[in-house]
NULO-178835 format. One record per residue (C-alpha): chain; x negated, y, z negated; residue number from 0. Coordinates in pm, 1 decimal. Example, Ala and Ser with C-alpha at 12.3 -4.5 7.8 and 13.67 -1.06 7.14 Angstrom:
2
(rec A; (-1230.0; -450.0; -780.0); 0)
(rec A; (-1367.0; -106.0; -714.0); 1)
This chain:
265
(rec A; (5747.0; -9286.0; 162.0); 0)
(rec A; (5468.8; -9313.5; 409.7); 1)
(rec A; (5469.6; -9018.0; 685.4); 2)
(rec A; (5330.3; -9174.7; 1028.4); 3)
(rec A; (5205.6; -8859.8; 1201.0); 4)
(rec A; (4813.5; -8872.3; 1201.7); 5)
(rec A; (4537.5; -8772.0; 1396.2); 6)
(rec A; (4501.3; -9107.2; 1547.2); 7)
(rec A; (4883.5; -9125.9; 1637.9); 8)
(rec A; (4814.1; -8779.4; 1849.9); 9)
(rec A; (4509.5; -8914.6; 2002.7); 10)
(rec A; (4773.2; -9116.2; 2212.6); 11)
(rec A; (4953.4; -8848.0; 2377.0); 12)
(rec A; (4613.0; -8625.6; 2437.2); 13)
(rec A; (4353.6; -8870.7; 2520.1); 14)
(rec A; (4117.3; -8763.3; 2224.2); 15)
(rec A; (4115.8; -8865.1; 1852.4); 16)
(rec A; (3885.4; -8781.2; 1554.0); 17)
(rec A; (3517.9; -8793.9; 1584.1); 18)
(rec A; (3386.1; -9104.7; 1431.8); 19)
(rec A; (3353.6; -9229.2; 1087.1); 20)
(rec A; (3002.1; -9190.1; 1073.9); 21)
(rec A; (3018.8; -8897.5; 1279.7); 22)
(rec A; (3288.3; -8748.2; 1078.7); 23)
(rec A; (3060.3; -8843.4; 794.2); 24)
(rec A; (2736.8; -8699.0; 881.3); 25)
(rec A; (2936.0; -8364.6; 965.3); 26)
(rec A; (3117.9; -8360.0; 626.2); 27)
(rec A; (2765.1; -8373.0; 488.7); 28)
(rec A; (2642.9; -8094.0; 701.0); 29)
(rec A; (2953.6; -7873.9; 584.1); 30)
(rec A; (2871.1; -7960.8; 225.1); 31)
(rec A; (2496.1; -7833.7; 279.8); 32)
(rec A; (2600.9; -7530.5; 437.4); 33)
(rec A; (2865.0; -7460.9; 134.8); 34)
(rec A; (2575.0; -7473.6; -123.0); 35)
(rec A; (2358.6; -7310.4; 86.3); 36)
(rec A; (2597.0; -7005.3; 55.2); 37)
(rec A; (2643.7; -7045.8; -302.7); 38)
(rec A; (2283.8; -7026.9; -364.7); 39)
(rec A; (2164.4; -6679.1; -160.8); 40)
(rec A; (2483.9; -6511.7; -292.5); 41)
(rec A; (2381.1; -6616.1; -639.0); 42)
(rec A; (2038.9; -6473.1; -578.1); 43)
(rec A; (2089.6; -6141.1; -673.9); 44)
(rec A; (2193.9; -6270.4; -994.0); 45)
(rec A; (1891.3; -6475.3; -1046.4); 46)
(rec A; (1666.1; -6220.2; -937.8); 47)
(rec A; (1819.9; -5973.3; -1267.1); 48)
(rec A; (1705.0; -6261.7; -1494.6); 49)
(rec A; (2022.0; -6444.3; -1570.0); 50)
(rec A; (1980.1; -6708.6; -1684.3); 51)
(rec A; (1592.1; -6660.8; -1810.7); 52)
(rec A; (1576.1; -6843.0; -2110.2); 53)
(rec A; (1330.8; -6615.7; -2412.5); 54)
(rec A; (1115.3; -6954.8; -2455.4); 55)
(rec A; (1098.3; -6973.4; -2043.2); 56)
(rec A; (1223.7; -7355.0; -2086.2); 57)
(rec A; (1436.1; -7472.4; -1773.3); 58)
(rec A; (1776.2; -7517.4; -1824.8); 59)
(rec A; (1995.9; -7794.9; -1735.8); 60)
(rec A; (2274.6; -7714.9; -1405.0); 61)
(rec A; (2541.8; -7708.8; -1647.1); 62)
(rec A; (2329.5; -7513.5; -1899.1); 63)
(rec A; (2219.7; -7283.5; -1641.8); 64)
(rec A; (2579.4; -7233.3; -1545.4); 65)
(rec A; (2707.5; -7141.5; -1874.8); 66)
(rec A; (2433.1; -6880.7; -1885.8); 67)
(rec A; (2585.9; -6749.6; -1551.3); 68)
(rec A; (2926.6; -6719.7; -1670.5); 69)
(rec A; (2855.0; -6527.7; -2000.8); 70)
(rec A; (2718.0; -6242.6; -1806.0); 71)
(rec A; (2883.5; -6053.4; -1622.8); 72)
(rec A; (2665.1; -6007.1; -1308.3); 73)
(rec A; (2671.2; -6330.4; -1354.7); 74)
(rec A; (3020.1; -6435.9; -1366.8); 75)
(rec A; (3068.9; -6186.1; -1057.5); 76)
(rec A; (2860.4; -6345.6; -858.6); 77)
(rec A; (2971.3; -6697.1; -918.5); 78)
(rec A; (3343.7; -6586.1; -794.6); 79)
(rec A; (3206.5; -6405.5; -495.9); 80)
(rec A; (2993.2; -6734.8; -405.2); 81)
(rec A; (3318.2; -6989.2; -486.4); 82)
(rec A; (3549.4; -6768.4; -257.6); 83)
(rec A; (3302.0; -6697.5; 54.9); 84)
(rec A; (3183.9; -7049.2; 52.3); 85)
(rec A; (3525.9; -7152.6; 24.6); 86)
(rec A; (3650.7; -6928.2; 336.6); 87)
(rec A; (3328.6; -7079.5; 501.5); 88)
(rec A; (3395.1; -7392.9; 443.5); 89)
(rec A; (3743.1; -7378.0; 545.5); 90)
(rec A; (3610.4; -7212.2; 928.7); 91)
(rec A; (3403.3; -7525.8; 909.1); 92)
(rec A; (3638.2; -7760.4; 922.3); 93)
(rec A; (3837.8; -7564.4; 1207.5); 94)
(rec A; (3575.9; -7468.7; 1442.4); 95)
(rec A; (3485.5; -7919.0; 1407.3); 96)
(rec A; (3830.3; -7980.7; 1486.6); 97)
(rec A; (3875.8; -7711.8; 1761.9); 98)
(rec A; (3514.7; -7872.4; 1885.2); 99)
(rec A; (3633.0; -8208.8; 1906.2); 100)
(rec A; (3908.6; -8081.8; 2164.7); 101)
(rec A; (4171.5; -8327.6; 2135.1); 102)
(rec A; (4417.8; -8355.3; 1812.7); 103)
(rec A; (4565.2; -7944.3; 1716.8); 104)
(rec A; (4443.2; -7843.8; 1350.7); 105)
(rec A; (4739.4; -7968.2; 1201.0); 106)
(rec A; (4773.1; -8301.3; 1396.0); 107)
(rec A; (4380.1; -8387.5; 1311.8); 108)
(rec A; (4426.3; -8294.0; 922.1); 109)
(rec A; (4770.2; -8470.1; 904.0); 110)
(rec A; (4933.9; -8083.0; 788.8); 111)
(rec A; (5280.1; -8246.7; 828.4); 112)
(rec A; (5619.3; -8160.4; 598.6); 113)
(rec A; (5750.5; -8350.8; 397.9); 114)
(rec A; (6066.8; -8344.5; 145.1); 115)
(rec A; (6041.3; -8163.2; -172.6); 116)
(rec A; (6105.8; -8498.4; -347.0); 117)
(rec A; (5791.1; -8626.6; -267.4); 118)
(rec A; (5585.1; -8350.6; -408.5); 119)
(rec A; (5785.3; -8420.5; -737.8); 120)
(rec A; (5667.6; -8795.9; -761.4); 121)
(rec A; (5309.0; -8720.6; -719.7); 122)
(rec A; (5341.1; -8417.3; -961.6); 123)
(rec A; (5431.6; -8678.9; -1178.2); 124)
(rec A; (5154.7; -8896.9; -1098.4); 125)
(rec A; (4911.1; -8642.5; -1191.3); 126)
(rec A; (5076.0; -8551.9; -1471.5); 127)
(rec A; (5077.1; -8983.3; -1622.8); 128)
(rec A; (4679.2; -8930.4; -1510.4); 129)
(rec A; (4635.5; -8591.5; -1719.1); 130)
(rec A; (4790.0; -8748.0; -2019.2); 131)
(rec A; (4578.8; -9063.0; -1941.0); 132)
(rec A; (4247.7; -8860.7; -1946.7); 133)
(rec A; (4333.4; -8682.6; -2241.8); 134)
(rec A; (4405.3; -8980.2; -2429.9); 135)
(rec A; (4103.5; -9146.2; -2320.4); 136)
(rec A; (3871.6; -8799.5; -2438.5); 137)
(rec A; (4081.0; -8852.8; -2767.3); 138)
(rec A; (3997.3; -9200.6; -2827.8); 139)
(rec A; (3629.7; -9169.5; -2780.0); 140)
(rec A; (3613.1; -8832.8; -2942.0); 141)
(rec A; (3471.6; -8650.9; -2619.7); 142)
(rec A; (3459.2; -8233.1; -2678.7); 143)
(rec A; (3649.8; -8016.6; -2464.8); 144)
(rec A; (3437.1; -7857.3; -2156.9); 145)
(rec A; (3363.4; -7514.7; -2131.9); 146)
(rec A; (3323.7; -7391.7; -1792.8); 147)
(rec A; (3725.2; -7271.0; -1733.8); 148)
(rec A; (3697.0; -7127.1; -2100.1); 149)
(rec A; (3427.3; -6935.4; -1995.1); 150)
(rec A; (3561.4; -6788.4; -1728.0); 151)
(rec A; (3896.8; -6685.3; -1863.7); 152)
(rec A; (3723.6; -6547.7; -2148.9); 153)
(rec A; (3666.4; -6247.1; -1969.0); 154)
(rec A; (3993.6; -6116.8; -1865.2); 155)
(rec A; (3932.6; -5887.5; -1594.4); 156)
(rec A; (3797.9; -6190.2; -1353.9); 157)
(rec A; (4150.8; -6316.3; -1371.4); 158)
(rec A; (4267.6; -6159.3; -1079.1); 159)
(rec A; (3967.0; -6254.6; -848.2); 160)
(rec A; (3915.4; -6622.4; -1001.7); 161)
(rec A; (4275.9; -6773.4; -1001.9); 162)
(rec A; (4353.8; -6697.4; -612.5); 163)
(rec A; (3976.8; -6884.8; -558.5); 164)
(rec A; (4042.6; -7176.3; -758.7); 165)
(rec A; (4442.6; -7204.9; -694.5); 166)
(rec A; (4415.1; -7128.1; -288.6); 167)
(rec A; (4089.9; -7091.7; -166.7); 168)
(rec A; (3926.7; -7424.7; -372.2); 169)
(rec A; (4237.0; -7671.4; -266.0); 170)
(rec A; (4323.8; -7571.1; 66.9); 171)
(rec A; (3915.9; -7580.6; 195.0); 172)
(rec A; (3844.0; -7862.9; -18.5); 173)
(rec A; (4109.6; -8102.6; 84.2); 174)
(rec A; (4110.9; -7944.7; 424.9); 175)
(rec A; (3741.1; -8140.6; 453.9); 176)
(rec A; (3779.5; -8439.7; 232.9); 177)
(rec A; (4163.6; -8532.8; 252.8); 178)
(rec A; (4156.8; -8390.5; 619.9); 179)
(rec A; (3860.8; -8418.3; 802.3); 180)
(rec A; (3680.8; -8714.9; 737.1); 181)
(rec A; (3987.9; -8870.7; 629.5); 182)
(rec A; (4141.6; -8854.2; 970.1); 183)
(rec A; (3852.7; -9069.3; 1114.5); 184)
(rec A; (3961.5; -9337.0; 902.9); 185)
(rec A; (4285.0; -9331.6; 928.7); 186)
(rec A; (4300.1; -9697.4; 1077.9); 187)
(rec A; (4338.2; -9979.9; 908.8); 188)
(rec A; (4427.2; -10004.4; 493.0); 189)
(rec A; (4093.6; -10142.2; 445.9); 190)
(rec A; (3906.8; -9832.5; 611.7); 191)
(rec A; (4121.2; -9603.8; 407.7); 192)
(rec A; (4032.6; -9733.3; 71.3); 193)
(rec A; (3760.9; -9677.2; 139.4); 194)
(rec A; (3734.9; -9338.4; 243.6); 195)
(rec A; (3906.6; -9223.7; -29.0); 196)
(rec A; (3674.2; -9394.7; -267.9); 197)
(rec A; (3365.1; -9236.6; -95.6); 198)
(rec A; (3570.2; -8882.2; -71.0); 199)
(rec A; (3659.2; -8885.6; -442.4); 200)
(rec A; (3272.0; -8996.2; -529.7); 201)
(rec A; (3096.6; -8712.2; -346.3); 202)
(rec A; (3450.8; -8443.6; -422.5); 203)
(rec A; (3341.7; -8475.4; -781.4); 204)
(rec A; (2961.2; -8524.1; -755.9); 205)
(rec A; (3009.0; -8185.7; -603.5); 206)
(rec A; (3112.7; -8091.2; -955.9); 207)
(rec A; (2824.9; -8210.3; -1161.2); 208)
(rec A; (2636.6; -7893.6; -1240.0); 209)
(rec A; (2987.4; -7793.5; -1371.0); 210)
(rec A; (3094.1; -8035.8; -1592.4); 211)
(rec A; (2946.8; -8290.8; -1808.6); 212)
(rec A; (2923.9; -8676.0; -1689.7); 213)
(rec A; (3306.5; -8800.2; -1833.2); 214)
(rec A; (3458.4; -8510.4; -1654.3); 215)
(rec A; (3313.3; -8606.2; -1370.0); 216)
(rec A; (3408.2; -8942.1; -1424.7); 217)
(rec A; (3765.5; -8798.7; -1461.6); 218)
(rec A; (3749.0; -8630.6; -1152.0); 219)
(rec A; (3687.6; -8897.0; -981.1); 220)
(rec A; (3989.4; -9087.2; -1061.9); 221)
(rec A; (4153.7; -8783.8; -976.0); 222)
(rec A; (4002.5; -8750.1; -591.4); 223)
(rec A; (4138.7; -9152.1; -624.0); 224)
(rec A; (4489.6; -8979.0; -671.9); 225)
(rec A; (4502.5; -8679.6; -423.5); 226)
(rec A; (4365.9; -8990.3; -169.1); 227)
(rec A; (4631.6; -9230.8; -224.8); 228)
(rec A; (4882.5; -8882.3; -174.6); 229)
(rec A; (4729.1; -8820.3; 120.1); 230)
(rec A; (4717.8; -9197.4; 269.1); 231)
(rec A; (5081.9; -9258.1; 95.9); 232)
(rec A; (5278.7; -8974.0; 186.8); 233)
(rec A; (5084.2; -8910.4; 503.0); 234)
(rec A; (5068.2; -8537.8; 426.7); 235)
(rec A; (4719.4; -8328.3; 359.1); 236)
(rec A; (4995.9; -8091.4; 187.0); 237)
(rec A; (5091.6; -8293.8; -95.6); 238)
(rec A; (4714.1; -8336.1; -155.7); 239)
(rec A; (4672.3; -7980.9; -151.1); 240)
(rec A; (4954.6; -7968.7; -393.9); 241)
(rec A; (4839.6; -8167.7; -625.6); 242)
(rec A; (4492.8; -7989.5; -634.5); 243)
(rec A; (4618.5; -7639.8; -652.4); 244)
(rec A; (4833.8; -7755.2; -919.6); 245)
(rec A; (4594.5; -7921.2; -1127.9); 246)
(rec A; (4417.1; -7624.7; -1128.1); 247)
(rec A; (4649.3; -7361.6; -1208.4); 248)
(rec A; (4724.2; -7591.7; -1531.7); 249)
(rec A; (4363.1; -7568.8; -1611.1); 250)
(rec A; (4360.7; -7244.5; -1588.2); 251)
(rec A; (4699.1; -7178.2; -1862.9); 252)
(rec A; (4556.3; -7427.3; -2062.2); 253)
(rec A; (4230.3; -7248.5; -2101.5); 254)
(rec A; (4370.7; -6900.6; -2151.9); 255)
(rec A; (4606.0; -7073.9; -2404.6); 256)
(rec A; (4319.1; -7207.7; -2552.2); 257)
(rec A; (4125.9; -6878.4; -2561.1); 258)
(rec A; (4396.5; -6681.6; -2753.8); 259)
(rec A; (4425.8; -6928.6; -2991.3); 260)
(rec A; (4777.9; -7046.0; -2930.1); 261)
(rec A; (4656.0; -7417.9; -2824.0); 262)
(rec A; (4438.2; -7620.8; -2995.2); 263)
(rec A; (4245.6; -7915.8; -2814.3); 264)
């Protein structure tokens, strides 16, 4: 099942692997800064209309305050704009590190290998035994459904610009760093990549805190777990990207199902 073609295995034949894990770390940080950084001038113009304002003036929480941004429409137009440009940023990120580094090609350093259709299949089914896991588990301790998908798919005519962000853009850059990037510098021993993809599913869904409330992100974590042990175990970023893009298109066709009324959760 296991793939062996990673950056460390091309390293051999051109004399240069992956930076180092705490290298690789310290740069994945840096990427992430310069992600939100984005994200927060493009949502200035937004902010500087007054959504958000509250009439009492009270602060909001992040995932209050993003609710409020996605039931307006400046609002909800800006928050696309800002996922797809940092996305595309964050994506020339991880390329200009790797073309930096000078030794391992793009797709050598991020492990972008092929692999049979049958794989994909297994770990589509793996994600599917953890969806029906988390739902179970929201069930049994009578956790409400979130919002934030709902309220984008609410409003129809986003659909076009959100679902290529969030089913491209959001997987491909996102894995591209975390599955990719500073996965390849520990891609060494079994111990080192446990526990890189323990660290890269922590701070993958921390990232998605002012999103979603704290079980969600719980959820997502176990999830980053997954798309990890895809990456490590089929030893292709593509089935991790897979998995991700998928996961998110069903989100999205289980909110608008939700929305019309024809699904009830």
């Amino acid at each position: 099942m296991t793939t062996e073609n990673t950056a460390l295995d091309a390293a051999k034949t051109c004399g240069k692997g992956p930076f180092g894990p705490w290298a690789s770390v310290g740069l994945t940080l840096g990427a992430i800064f310069i992600m939100f950084s984005v994200q927060s001038l493009l949502a200035i113009p937004a902010i500087m209309a007054g959504v958000g304002d509250t009439a009492s003036g009270e602060s909001l929480s992040a995932v209050d305050f993003t609710t409020e941004m996605l039931n307006s429409p400046l609002g909800l137009l800006t928050t696309v704009v800002a996922m797809f440009f940092s996305m595309v940023i964050l994506f020339g990120i991880v390329v200009a590190l790797v073309q930096l580094r000078g030794g391992p090609t793009l797709r050598d350093y991020l492990g972008a290998v092929r692999v049979r259709v049958g794989v994909y299949a297994r770990w589509l089914l793996i994600l599917f035994a953890y969806g029906l896991l988390m739902q179970v588990v929201w069930t049994v301790f009578d956790l409400p459904s979130e919002d934030f998908v709902m309220d984008i798919v609410r409003h129809t005519w986003v659909l076009p610009l959100i679902i290529p962000v969030v089913v491209i853009a959001s997987p491909i850059a996102e894995e591209s760093l975390f599955r990719g990037f500073l996965y390849a510098a520990f891609d060494r021993t079994p111990a080192q990549r446990l526990a890189v993809i323990v660290v890269s599913a922590a701070v993958w869904s921390g990232l998605h805190a002012f999103q979603y409330q704290w079980y969600t992100v719980l959820g997502m974590f176990g999830m980053g777990v997954v798309f990890g042990f895809a990456r490590w175990l089929s030893g292709s970023l593509y089935v991790a990207i897979a998995l991700h893009a998928f996961w998110n298109l069903a989100s999205t066709i289980i909110a608008l199902l939700i929305v019309a009324g024809l699904l009830d959760m």
